[in-house]
C-alpha positions, 0 to 999 in steps of 0.5 A: 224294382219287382220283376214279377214271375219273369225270373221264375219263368226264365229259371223254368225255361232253362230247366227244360234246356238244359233237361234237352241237352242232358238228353242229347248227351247220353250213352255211349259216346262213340257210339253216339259219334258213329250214329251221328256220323252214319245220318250225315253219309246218308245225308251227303248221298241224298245231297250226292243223287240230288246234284247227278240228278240235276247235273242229267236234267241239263 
């Protein structure tokens, strides 16, 4: 019933998850949801240019 070191390595991996996540998750909140906020505008007016585009092209 010995597992090897795969314990140790999951235990390790999961470390780094959740050191990423810890990342994701600092500062200030709001200003953390209004950064997040102003990159999906500017992604909804590529996606917005992309489609006027392909709509002229017919």
């Amino acid at each position: 019933m010995s597992r090897g070191n795969q314990r140790e390595l999951a235990r390790a991996r999961n470390s780094k998850k959740a050191q990423a996540v810890k990342k994701k998750k600092e500062g200030n909140p709001s200003k953390r949801l209004e950064e997040q906020a102003e990159i999906m505008r500017a992604k909804q007016r590529a996606a917005d240019e992309r489609k006027a585009l392909s709509q002229q092209k017919v």
